[in-house]
N, CA, C and O atoms as a printed pandas DataFrame, in Angstrom:
     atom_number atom_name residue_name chain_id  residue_number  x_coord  y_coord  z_coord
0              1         N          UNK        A               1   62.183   47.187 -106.735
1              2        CA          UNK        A               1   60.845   46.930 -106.245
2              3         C          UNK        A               1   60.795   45.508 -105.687
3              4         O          UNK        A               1   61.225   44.504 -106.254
4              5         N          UNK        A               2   60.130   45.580 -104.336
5              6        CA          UNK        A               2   60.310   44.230 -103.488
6              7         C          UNK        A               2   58.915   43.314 -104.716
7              8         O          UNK        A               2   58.137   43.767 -105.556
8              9         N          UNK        A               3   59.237   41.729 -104.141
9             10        CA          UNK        A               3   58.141   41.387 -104.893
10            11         C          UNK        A               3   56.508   41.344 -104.381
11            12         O          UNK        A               3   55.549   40.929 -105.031
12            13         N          UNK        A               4   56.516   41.922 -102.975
13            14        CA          UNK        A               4   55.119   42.175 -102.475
14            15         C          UNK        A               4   54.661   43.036 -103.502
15            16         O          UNK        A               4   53.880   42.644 -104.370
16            17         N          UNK        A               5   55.243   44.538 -103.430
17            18        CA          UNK        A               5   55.075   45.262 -104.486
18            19         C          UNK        A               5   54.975   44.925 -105.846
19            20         O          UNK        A               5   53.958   45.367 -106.381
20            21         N          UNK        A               6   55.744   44.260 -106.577
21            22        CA          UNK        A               6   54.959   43.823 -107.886
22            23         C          UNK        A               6   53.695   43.280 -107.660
23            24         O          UNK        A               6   52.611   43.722 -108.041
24            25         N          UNK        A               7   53.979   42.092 -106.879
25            26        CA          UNK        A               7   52.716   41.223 -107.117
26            27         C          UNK        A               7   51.267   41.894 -106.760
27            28         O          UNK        A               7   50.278   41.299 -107.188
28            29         N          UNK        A               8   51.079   43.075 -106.016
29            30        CA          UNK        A               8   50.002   44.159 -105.479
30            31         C          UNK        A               8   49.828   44.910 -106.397
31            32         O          UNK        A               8   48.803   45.592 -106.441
32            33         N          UNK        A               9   50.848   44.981 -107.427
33            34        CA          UNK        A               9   50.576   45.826 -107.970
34            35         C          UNK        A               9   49.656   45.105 -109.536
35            36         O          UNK        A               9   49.074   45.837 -110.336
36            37         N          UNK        A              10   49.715   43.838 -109.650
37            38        CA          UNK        A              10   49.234   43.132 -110.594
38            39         C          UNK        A              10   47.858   42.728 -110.491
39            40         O          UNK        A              10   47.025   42.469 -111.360
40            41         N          UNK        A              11   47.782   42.731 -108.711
41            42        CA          UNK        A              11   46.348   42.018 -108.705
42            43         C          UNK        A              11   45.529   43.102 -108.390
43            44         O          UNK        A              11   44.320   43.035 -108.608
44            45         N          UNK        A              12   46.156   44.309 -107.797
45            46        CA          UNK        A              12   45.345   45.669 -108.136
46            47         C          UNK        A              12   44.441   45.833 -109.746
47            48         O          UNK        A              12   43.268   46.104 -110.002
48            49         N          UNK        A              13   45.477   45.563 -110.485
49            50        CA          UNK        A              13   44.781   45.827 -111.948
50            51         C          UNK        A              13   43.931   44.521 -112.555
51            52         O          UNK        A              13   43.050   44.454 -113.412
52            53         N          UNK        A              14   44.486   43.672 -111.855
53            54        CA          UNK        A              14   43.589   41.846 -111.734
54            55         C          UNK        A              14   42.005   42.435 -111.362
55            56         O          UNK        A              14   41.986   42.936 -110.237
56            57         N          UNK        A              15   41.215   42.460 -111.785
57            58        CA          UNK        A              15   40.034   42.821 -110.777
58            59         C          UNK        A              15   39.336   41.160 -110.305
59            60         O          UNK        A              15   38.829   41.022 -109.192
60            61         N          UNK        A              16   39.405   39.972 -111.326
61            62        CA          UNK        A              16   39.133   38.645 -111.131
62            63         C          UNK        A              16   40.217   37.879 -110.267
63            64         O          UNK        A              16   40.003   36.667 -110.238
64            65         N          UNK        A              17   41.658   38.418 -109.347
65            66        CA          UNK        A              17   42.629   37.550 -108.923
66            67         C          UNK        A              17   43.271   36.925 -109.727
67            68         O          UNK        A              17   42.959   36.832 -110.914
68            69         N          UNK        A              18   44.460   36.299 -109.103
69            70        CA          UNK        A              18   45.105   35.402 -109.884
70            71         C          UNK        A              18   45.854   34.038 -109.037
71            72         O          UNK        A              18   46.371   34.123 -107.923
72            73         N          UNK        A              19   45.788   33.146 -109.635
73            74        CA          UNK        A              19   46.562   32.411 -109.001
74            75         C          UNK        A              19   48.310   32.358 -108.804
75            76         O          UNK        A              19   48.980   33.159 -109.456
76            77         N          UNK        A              20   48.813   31.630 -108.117
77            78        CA          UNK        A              20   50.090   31.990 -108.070
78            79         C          UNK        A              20   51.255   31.297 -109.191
79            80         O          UNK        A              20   52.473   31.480 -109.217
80            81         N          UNK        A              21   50.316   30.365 -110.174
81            82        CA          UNK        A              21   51.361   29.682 -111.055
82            83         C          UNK        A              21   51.005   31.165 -112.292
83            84         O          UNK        A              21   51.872   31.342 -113.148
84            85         N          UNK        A              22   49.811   32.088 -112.303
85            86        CA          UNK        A              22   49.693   32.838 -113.119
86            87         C          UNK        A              22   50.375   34.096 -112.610
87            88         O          UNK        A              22   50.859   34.800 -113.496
88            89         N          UNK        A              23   50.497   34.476 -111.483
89            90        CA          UNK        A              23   51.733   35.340 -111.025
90            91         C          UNK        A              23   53.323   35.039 -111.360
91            92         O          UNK        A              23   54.129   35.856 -111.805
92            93         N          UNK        A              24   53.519   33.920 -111.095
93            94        CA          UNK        A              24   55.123   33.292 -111.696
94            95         C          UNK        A              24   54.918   33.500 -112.932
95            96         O          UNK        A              24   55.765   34.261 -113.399
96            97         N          UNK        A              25   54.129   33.140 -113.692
97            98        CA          UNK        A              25   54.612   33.436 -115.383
98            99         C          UNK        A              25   55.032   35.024 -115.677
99           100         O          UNK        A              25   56.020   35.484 -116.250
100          101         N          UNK        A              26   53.462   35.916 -114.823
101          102        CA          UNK        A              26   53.555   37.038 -115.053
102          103         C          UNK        A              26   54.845   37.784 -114.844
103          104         O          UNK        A              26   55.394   38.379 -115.772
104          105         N          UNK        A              27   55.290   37.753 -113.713
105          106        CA          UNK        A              27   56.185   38.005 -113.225
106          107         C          UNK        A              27   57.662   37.463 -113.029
107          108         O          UNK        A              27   58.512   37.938 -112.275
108          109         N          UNK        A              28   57.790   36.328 -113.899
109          110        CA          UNK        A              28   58.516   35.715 -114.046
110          111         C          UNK        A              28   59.329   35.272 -112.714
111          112         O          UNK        A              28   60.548   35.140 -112.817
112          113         N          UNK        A              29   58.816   35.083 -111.706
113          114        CA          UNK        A              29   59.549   34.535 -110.696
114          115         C          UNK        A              29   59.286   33.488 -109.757
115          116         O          UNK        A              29   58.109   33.129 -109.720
116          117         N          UNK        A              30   60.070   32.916 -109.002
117          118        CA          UNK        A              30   60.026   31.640 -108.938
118          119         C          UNK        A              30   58.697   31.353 -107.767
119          120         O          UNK        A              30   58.211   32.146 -106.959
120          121         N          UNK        A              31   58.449   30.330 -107.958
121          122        CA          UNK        A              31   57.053   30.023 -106.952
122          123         C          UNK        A              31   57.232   29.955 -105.648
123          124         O          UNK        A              31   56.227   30.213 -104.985
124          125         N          UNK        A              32   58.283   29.663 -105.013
125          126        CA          UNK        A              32   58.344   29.765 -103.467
126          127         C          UNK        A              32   58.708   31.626 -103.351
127          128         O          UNK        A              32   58.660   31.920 -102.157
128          129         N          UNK        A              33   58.967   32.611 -104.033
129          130        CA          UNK        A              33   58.834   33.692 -103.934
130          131         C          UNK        A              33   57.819   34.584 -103.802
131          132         O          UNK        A              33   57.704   35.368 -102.860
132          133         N          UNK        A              34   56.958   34.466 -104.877
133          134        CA          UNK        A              34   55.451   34.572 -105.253
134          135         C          UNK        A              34   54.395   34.037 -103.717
135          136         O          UNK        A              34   53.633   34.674 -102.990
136          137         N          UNK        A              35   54.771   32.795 -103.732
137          138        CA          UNK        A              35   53.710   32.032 -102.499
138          139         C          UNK        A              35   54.502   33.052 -101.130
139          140         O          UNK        A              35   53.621   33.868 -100.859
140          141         N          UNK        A              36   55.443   33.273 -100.415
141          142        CA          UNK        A              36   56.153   33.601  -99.726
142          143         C          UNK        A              36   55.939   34.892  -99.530
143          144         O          UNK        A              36   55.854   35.241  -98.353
144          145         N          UNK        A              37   55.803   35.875 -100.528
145          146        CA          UNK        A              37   55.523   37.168 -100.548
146          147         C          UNK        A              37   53.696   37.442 -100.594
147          148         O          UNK        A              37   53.085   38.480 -100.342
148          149         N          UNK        A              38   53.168   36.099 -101.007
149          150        CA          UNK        A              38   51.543   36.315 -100.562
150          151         C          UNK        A              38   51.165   36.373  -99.269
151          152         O          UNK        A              38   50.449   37.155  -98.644
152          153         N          UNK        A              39   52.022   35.012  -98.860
153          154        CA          UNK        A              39   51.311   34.901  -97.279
154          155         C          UNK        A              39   52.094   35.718  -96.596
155          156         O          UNK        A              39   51.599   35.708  -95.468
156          157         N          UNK        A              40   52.956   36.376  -96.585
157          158        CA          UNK        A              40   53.530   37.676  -95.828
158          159         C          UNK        A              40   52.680   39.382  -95.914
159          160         O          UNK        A              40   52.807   40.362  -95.179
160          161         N          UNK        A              41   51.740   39.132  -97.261
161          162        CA          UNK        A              41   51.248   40.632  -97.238
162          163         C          UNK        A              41   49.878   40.431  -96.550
163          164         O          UNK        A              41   49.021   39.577  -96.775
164          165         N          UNK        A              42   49.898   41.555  -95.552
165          166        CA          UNK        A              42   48.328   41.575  -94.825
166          167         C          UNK        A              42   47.102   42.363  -95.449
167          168         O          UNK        A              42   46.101   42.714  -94.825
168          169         N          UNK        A              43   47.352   42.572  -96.756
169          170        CA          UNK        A              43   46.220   43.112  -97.556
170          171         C          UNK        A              43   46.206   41.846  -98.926
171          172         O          UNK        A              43   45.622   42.129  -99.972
172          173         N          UNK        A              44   46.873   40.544  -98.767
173          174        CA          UNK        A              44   46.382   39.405  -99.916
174          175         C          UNK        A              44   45.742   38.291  -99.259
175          176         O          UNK        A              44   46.076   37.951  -98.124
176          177         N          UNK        A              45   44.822   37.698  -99.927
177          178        CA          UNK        A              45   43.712   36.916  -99.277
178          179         C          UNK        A              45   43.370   36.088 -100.384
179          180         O          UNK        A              45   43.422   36.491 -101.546
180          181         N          UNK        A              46   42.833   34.322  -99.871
181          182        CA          UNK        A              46   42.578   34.037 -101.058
182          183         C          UNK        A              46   41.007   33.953 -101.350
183          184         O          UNK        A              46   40.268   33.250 -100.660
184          185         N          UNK        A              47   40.581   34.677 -102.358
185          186        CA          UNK        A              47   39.200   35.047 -102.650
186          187         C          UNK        A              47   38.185   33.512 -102.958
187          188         O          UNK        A              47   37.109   33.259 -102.416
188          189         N          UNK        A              48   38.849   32.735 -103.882
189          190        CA          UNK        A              48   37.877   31.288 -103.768
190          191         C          UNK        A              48   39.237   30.388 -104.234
191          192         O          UNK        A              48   40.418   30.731 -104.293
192          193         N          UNK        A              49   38.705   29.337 -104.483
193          194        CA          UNK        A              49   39.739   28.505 -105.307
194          195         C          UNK        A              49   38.953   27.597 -106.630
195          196         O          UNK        A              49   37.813   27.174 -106.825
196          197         N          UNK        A              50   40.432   27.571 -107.485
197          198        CA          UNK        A              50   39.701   27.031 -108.765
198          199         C          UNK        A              50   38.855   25.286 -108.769
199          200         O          UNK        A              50   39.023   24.420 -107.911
200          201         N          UNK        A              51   38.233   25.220 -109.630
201          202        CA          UNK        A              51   37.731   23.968 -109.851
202          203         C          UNK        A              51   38.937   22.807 -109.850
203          204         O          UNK        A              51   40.076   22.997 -110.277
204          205         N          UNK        A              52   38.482   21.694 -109.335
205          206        CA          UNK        A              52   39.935   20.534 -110.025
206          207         C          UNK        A              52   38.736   19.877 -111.206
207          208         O          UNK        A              52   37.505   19.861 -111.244
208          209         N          UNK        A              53   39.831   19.372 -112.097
209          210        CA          UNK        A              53   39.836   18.734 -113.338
210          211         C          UNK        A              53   40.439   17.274 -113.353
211          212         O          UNK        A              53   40.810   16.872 -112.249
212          213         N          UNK        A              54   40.521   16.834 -113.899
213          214        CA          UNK        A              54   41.155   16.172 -114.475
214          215         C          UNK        A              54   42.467   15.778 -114.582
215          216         O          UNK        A              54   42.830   14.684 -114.149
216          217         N          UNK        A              55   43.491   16.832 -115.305
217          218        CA          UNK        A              55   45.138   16.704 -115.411
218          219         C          UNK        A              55   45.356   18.065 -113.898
219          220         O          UNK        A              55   46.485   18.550 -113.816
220          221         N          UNK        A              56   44.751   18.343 -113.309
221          222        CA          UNK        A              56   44.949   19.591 -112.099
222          223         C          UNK        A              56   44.091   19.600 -111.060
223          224         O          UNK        A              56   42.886   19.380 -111.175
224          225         N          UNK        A              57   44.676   19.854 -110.000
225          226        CA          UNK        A              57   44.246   19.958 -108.626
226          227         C          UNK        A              57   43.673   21.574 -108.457
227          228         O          UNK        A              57   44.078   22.410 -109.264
228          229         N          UNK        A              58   42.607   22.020 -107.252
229          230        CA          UNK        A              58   42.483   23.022 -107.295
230          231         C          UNK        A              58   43.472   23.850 -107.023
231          232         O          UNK        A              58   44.316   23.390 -106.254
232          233         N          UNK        A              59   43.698   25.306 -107.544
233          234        CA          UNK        A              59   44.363   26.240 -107.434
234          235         C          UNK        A              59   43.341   27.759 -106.082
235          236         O          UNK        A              59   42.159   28.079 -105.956
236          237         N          UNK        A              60   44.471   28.167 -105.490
237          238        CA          UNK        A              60   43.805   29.620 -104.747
238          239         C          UNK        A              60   44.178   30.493 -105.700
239          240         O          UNK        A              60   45.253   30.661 -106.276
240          241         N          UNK        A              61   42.905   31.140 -105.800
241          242        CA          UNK        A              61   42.705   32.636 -106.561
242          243         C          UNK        A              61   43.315   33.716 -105.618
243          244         O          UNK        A              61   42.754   33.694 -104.522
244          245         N          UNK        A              62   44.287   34.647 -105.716
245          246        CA          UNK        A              62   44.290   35.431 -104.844
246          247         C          UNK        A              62   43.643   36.851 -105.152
247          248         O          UNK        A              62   43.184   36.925 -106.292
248          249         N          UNK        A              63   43.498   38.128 -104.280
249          250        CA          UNK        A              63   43.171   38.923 -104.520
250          251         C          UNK        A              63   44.184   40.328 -103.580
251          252         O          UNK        A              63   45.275   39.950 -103.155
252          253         N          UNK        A              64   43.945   41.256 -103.411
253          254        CA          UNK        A              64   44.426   42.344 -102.526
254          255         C          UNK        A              64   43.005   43.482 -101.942
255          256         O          UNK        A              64   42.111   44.048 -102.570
256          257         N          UNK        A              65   43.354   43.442 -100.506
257          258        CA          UNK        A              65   42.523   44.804 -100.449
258          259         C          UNK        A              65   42.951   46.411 -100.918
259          260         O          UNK        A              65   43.877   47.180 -100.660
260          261         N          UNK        A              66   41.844   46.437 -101.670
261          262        CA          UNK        A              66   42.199   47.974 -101.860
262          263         C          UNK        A              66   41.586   48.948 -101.046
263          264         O          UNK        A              66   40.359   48.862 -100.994
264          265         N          UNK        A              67   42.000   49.655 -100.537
265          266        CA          UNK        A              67   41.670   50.820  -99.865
266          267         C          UNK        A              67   41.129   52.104 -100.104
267          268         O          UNK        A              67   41.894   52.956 -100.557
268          269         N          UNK        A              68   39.275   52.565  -99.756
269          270        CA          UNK        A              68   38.928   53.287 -100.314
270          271         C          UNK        A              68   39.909   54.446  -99.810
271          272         O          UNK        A              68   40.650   54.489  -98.828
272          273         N          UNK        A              69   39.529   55.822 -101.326
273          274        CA          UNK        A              69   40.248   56.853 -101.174
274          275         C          UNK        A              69   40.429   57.238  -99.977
275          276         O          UNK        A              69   41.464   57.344  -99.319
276          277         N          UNK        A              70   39.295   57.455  -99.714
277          278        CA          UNK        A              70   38.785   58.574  -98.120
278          279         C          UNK        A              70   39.584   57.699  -97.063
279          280         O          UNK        A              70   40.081   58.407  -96.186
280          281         N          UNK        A              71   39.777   56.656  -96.953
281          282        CA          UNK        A              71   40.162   55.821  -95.937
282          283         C          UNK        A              71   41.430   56.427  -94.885
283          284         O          UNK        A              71   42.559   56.042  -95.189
284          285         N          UNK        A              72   41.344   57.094  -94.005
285          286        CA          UNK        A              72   42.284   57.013  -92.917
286          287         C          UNK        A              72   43.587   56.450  -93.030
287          288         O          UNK        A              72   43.372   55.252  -93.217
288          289         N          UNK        A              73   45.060   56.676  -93.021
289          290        CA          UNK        A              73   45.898   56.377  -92.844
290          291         C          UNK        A              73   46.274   56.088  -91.025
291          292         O          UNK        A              73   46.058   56.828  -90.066
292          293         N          UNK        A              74   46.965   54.577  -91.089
293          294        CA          UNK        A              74   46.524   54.729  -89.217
294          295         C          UNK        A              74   47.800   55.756  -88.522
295          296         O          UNK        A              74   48.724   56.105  -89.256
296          297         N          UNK        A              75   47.772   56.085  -87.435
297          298        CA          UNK        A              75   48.105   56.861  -86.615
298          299         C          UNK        A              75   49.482   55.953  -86.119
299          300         O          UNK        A              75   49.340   54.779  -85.778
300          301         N          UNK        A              76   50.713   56.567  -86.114
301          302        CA          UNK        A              76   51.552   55.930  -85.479
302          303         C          UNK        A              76   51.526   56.195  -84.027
303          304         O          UNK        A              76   51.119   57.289  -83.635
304          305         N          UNK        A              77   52.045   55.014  -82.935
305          306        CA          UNK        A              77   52.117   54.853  -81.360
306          307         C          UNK        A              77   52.245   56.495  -80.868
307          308         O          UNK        A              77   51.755   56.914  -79.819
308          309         N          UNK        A              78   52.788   57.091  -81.567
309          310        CA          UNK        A              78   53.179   58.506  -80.316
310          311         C          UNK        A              78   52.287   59.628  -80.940
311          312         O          UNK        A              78   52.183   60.675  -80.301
312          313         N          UNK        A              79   51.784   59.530  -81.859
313          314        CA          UNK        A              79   51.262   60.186  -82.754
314          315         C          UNK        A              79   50.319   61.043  -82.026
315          316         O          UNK        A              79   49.615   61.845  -82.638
């Protein structure tokens, strides 16, 4: 399983997002993978970003579109 696929498949069941240092733990993999495989999927977006604090800078929340049932699959070119 590529890691687009994990990570879609986490924030599917995420209904609040996650950020990407909470995807690396989850998923145990490394952060230029995680970040790399976000901004490559055209259904992840980042929904807001966290507060900064103190000892941390803000973080992006990410999320995925999900696709209602009924929704159309698109039509390939010759189709």
């Amino acid at each position: 399983m590529t890691w687009a696929k994990k990570i879609r498949k986490e924030l599917r069941e995420e209904e609040d997002g996650m950020t990407v240092k909470e995807l690396c733990q989850m998923l145990n993999a490394p952060h230029t993978s995680v970040y790399d495989a976000l901004t490559d999927m055209p259904d992840a977006y980042v929904d807001r970003w966290t507060e900064p604090n103190k000892y941390q800078s803000t973080e992006q929340i990410w999320r995925v579109v999900v696709p209602p049932p009924h929704c159309p699959r698109p039509r390939k070119p010759n189709d």
